[in-house]
C-alpha positions in Angstrom: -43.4 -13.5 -25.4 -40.1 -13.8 -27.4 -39.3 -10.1 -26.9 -39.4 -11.2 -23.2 -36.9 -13.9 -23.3 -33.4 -14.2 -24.0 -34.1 -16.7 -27.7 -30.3 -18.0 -26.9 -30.9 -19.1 -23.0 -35.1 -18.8 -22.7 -34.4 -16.6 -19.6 -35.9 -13.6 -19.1 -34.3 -11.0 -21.9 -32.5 -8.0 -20.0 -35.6 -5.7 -21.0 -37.6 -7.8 -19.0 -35.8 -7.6 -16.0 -35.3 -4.6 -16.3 -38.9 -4.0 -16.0 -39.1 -6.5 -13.4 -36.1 -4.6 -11.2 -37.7 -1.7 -11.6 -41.5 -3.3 -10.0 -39.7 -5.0 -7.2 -37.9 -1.8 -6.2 -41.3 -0.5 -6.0 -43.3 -3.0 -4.6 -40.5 -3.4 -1.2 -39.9 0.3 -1.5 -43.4 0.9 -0.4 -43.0 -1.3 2.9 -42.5 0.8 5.6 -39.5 2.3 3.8 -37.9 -1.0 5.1 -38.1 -3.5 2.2 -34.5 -4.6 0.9 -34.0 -6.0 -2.4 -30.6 -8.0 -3.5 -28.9 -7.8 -6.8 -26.1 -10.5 -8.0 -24.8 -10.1 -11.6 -22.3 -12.7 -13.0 -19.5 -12.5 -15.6 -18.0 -15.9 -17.1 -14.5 -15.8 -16.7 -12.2 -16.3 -20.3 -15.5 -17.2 -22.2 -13.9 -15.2 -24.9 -11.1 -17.8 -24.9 -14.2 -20.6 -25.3 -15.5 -18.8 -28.1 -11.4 -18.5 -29.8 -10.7 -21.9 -28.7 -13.9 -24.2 -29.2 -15.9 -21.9 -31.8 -18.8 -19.7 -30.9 -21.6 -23.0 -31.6 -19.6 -24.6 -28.5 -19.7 -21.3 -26.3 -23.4 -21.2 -27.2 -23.9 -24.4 -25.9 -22.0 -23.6 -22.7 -24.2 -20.1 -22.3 -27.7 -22.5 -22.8 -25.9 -25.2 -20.0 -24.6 -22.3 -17.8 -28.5 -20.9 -17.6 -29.8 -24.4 -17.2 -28.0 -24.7 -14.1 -28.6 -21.4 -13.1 -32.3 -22.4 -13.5 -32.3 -26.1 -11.3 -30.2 -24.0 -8.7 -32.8 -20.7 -8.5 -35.7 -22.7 -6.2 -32.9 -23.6 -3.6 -31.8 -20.0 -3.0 -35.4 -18.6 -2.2 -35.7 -15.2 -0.5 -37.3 -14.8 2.9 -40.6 -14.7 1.7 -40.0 -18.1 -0.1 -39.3 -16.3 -3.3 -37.1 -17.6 -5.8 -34.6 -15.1 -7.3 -35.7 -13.6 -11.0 -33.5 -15.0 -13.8 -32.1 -12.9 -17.0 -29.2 -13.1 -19.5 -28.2 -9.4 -19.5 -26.2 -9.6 -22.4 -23.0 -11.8 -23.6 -21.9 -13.8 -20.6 -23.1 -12.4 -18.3 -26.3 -13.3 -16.4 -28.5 -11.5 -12.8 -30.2 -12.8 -10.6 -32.4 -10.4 -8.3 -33.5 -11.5 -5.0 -36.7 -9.3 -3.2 -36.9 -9.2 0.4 -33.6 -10.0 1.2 -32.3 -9.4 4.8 -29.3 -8.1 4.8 -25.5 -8.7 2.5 -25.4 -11.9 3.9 -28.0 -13.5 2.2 -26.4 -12.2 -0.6 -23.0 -13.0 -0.7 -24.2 -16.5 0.5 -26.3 -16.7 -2.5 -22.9 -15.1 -5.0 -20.6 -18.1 -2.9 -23.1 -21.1 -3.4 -24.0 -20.3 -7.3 -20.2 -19.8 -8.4 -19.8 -22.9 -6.3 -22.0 -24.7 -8.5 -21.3 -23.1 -11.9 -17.3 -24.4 -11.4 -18.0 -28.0 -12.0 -17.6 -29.1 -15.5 -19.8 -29.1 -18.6 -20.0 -31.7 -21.4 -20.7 -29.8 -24.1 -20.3 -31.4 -27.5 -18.3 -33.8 -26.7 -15.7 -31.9 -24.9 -15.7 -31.8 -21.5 -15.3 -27.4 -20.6 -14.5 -26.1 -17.4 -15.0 -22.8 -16.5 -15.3 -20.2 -13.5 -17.6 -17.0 -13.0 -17.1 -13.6 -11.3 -19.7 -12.0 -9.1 -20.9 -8.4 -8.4 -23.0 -8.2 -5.5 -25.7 -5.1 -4.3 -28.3 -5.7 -1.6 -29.7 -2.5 -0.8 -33.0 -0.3 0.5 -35.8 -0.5 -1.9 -36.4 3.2 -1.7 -33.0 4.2 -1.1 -31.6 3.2 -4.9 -33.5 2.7 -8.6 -32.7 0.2 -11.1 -29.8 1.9 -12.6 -28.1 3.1 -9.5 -28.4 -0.7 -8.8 -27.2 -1.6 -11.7 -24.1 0.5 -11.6 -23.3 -0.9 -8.2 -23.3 -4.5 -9.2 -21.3 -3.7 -12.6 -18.7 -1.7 -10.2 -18.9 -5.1 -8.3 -17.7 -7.3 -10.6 -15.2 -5.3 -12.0 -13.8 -5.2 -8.5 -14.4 -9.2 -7.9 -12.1 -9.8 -11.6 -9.3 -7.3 -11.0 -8.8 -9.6 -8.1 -9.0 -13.0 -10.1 -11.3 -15.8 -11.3 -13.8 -17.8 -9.1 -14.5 -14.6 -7.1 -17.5 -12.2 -5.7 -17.5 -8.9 -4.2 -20.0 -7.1 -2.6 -20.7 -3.4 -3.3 -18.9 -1.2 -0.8 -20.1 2.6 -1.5 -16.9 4.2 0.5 -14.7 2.1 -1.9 -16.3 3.8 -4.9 -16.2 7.0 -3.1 -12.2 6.3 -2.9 -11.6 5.6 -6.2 -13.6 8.9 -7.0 -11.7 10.6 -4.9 -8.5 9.3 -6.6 -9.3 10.2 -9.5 -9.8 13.7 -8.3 -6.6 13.5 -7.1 -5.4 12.4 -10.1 -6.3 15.4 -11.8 -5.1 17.5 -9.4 -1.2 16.0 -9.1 0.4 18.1 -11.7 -1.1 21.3 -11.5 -0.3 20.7 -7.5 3.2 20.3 -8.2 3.9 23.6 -10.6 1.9 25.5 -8.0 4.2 24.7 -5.3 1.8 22.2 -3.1 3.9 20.1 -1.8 6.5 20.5 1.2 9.2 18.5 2.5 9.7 17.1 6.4 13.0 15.5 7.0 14.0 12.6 9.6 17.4 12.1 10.8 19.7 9.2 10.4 21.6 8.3 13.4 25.0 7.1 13.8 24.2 4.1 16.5 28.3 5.0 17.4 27.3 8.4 19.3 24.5 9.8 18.3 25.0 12.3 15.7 22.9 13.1 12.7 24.8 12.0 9.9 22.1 12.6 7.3 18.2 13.0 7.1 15.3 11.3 4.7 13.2 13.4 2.8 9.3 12.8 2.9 6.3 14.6 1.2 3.4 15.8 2.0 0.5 17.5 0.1 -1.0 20.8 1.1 -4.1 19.8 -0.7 -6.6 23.4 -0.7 -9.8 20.7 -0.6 -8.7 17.8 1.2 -6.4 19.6 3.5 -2.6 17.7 4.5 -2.4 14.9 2.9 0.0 11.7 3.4 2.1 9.9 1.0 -0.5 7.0 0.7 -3.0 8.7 -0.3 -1.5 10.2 -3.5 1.8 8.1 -4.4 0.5 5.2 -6.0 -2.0 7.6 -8.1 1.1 9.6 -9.0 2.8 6.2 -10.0 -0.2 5.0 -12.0 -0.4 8.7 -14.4 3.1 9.0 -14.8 3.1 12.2 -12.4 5.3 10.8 -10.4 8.4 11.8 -12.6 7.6 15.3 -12.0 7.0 15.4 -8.8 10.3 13.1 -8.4 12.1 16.0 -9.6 10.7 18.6 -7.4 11.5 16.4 -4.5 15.2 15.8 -5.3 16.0 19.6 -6.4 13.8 20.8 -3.0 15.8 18.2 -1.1 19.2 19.0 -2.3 18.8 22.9 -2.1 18.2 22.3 1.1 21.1 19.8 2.1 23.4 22.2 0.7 21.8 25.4 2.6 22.8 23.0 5.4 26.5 22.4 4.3 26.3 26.5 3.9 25.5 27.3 7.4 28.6 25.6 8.9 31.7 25.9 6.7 34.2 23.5 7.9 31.9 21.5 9.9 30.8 17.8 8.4 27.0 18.4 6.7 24.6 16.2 6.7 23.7 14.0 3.6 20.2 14.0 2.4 18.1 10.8 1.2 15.4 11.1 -1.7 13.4 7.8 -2.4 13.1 7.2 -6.0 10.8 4.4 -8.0 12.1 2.1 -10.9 9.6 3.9 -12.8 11.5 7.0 -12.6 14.6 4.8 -13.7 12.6 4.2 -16.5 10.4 6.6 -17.7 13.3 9.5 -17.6 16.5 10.3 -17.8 17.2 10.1 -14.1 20.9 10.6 -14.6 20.7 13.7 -16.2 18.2 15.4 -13.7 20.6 14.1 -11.1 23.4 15.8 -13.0 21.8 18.8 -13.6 20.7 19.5 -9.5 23.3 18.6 -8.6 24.9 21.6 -10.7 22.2 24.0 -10.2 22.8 23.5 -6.0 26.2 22.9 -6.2 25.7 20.0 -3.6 28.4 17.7 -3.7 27.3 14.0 -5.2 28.6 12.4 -2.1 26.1 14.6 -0.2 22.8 12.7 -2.1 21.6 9.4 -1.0 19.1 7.9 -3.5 17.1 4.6 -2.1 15.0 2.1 -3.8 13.1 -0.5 -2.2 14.4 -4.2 -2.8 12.0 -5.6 -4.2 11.7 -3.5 -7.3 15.3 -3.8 -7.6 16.0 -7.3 -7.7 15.7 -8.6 -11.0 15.8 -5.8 -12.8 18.0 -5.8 -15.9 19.1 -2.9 -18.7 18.2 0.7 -18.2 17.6 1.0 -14.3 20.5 -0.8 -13.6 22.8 1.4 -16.4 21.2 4.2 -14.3 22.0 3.1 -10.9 25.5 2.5 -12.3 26.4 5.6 -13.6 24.8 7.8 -10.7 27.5 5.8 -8.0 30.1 6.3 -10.4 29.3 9.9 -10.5 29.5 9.6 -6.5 25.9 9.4 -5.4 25.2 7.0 -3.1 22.9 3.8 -3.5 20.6 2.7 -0.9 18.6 -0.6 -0.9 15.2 0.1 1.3 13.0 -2.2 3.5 15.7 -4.6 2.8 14.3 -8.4 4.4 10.9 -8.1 2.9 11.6 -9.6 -0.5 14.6 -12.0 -1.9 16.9 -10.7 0.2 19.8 -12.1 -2.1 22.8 -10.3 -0.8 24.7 -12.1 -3.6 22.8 -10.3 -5.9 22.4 -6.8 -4.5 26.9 -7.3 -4.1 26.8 -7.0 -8.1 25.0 -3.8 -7.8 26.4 -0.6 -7.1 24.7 -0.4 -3.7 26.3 1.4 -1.0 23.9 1.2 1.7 20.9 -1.3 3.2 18.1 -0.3 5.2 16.7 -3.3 7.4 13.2 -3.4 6.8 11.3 -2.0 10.9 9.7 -5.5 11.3 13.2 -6.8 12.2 13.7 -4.3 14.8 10.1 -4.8 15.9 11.0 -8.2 16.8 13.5 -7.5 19.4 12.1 -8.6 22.9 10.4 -5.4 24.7 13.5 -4.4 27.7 12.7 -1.0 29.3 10.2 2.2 28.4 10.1 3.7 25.5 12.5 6.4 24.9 12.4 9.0 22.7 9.9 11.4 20.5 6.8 8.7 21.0 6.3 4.9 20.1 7.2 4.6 15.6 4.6 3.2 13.5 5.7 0.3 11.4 5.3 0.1 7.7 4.5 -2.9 6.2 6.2 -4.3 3.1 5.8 -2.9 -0.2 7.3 -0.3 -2.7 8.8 3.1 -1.5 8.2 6.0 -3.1 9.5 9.4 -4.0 9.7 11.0 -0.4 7.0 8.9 0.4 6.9 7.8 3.4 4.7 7.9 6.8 0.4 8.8 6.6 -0.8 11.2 8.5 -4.4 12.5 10.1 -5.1 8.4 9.5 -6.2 5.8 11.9 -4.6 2.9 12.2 -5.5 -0.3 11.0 -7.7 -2.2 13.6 -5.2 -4.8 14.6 -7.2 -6.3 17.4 -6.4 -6.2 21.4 -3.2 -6.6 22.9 -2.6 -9.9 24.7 -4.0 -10.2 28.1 -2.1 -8.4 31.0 -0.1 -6.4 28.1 1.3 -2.9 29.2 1.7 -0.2 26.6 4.8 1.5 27.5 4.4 5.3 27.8 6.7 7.7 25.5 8.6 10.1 27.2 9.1 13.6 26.0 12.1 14.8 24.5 12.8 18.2 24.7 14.7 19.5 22.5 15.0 21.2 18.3 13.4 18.1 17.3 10.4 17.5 20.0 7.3 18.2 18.6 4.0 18.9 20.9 1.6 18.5 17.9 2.0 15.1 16.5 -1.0 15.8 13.9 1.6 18.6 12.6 4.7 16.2 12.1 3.2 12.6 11.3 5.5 9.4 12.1 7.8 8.6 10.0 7.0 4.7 8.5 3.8 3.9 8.2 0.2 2.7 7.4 -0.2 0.8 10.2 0.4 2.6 13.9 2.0 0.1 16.2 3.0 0.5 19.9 5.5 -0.9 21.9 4.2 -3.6 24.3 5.7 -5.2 27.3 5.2 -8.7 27.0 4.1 -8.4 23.5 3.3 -10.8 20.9 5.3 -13.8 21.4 8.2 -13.9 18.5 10.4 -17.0 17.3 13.2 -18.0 18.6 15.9 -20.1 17.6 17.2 -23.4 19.2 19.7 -21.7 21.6 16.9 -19.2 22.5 17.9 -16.0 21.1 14.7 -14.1 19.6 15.1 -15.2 15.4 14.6 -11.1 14.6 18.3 -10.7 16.2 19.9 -13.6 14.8 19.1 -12.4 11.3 20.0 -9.2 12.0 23.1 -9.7 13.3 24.0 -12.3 10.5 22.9 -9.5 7.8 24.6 -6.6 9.2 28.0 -9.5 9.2 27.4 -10.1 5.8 26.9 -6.8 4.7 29.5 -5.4 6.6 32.1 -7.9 4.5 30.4 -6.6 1.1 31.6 -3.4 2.0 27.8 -2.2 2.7 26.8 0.3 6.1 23.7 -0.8 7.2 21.2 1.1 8.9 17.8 -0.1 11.0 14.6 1.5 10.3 12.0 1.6 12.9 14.3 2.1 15.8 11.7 3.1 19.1 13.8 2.6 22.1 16.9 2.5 24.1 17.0 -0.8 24.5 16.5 -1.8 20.8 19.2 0.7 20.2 21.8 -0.6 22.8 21.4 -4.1 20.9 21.7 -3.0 17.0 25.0 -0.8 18.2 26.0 -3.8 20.2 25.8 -6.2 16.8 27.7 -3.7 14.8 25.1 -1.5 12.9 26.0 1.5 11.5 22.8 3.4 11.7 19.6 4.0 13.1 16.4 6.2 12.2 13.2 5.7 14.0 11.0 7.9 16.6 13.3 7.3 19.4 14.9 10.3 18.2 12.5 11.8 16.0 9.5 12.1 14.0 10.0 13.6 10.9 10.3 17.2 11.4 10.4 20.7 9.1 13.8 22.1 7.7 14.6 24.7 10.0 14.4 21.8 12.9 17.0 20.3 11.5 19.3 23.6 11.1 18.7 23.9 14.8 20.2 20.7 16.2 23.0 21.1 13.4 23.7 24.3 15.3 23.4 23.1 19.0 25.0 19.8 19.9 24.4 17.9 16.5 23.6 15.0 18.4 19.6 13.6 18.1 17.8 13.3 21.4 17.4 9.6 22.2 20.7 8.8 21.8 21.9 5.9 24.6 24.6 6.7 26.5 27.7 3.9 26.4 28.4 1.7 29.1 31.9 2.9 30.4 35.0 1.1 28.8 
């Protein structure tokens, strides 16, 4: 009846399949608790701009031609039991088809691939000839385990997830990934009542001088002392905080924490050099508040000298920017804070560009150092974990309690070298109580690792550039410290080509305050260090 159908596209009207979702659920869910039914919904990508462009007469015509193809295409993408898939217009431009007896997500991310295969070729439609794309949400399911609106809402949550990531695109419906984003959202509502009542703690990790060894500063890193989730890394709450705006407070809890402390450092050993202390910051804080001024204003209340503050910002949110955040940047060196350019290497690398800024420091991004050919054990607190490229973050570095990213086997015959304790104010016994210091994804160092390019005289490419950088940077007037720095060896070479300074688990994981007090009191040098060759 015309209730039944869609009067626009004569498929069935989303009341009817609703009733129709709702039958097949029960009909498989009755089979042995075994039945499986499949879901696809589609969404026309910019039919909205049809409609503004062409006039809504021309996208009606493209809705009737979409459904038309939809409907030569159905008898081709039958379900096991020879079944073809149930049409409907749900509403607008978007259109299901439900599939019973499917046997397993295959089928029906198959089905999603083939049909936005097809609906990509061109239309005539009234003398124009219209091209369009459609997204796909995908949910294939136990009968008895779901009901028509629980299905529903996991195909809509699918195909909001196959557009956020662009046209021409399905997804399938992955349960943990809309447990995550509930749990972010918890999280989200937790960040700044978290920060007033004092949840978050600091752990530092030293920066080496390559020269002999001493600490001459430390990094500051967060961590959340979540009273649900328990400890919880950096990843798992920064880009939440970034999205809310809650990372402005919480950026100024971690710079007054972190300079209290570097000045309780500088306290404890009048007349001896103290240790500088480095606070990652975001271009959104340069933005969203008055950055100067906070600095200004801890900087007064702890009475920590300006050159004792090292702010960094990852270079790819720096280059390019114009107007405030550069003002900013400007006006915190001239008041004697120092400027650091993070996981430098990763994005333009313009060192033309960062010489007009008032930049003080680079950090070479870990892959560079990961590149080094593999020379001799591991040294140090245990094997670093590398971080791969994107934006730091308020304190943010290394996850914790997390397993790493499956990466697949070592090449054949590959030895991972063992780390070797470090005794010591910095060794730590429990690693789950001081996480690594970089990272998202855990690597180890392996002897006759992955093969890495070389140039035409034979040197590994990681050194050459390396070396050229730290050259360069050196004759801008720049220090230049590697990230990621695991053992002796790798070490021995950055010293060799000139760099200033190292941080990385050959001499320590990131490690509580009072750690750090200790080795300031003892030899000041961090364990790890390689000895010179004699002159």
């Amino acid at each position: 009846t015309a209730e039944r159908e869609d009067p626009l596209t004569r498929l069935a009207g989303r009341a009817h399949f609703l009733d129709r979702l709702a039958d097949t659920l029960q009909e498989h869910g009755l089979r042995g608790g075994r039945g499986r039914v499949g879901l696809c919904v589609l969404g026309l990508d910019g039919f909205r701009h049809v409609n503004t462009a062409h006039g809504h007469l021309v996208g009606d015509h493209l809705l009737r031609a979409v459904a038309a193809r939809l409907a030569r295409l159905a008898p081709l993408l039958a379900s096991a039991r020879g079944e073809a898939p149930v049409l409907a217009r749900l509403g607008g431009d978007e259109f299901a088809l439900l599939v019973g007896e499917t046997t397993g997500p295959g089928q029906l991310t198959e089905l999603a691939a083939t049909v936005l295969r097809e609906l990509r070729e061109p239309y005539d439609i009234a003398g124009r000839r219209l091209a369009v794309s459609a997204s796909a949400g995908v949910a294939e399911l136990r009968a008895r385990e779901t009901s028509p609106a629980e299905l529903l809402r996991a195909v809509t949550t699918a195909l909001g997830w196959a557009k956020a990531e662009g046209r021409g695109r399905w997804a399938l419906f992955d349960s943990a990934r809309c447990e995550d984003g509930a749990h972010q959202d918890l999280l989200a509502t937790a960040l700044r009542p978290a920060v007033r009542d004092g949840e978050f703690e600091l752990e530092y990790q030293p920066l080496v001088a390559l020269a002999d060894g001493t600490l001459h500063g430390v990094e500051a890193l967060v961590r959340w002392r979540h009273p649900r989730f328990g400890r919880l890394a950096p990843n798992r709450f920064i880009d939440v905080a970034e999205r809310d705006g809650s990372i402005v407070e919480l950026g100024r809890w971690v710079l007054r924490t972190a300079c209290a402390q570097a000045r309780s450092w500088q306290l404890a050993r009048p007349g001896a050099r103290p240790p500088y202390v480095s606070v990652n910051v975001t271009v959104r804080q340069l933005w969203d508040s008055d950055v100067v001024a906070d600095v200004a204003d801890v900087l007064a209340e702890t009475r920590l000298p300006p050159s004792l503050l090292q702010l960094e910002l990852t270079e790819s949110e720096v280059v390019g920017q114009t107007g405030r955040p550069l003002r900013a940047l400007q006006e915190l060196s001239d008041m004697g804070v120092r400027i650091a350019i993070d996981d430098f290497g990763t994005g333009y690398s313009n060192l033309s560009y960062l010489s007009r800024l008032p930049v003080s420091v680079l950090k070479l991004d870990g892959s560079f150092v990961r590149g080094f050919p593999f020379t001799g054990a591991a040294q140090g607190a245990e094997p670093q974990e590398a971080e791969p490229p994107g934006a730091k973050t308020p304190g943010a570095e290394t996850p914790e309690a997390e397993p790493p990213a499956a990466t697949g086997a070592p090449a054949t015959g590959a030895a991972t070298a063992a780390p070797v304790p470090v005794p010591g104010p910095l060794a730590t016994p429990d690693r789950s109580a001081a996480p690594g210091s970089r990272d998202r994804e855990a690597a180890t160092v392996i002897a006759g690792g992955p093969a890495r390019s070389t140039t035409a005289e034979g040197r590994p490419a990681d050194e050459v550039i390396v070396e050229a950088l730290v050259g360069l940077a050196h004759r801008l007037g720049l220090t230049v410290t590697a990230e990621c720095v695991e053992t002796r060896g790798q070490a021995e070479r950055l010293r060799a080509m000139g760099c200033d300074m190292g941080q990385g688990y050959l001499y320590s994981r990131p490690v509580p305050p009072e750690r750090i007090g200790l080795l300031l009191e003892t030899t000041g040098r961090c364990p790890g260090w390689p000895t010179p060759p004699p002159s």
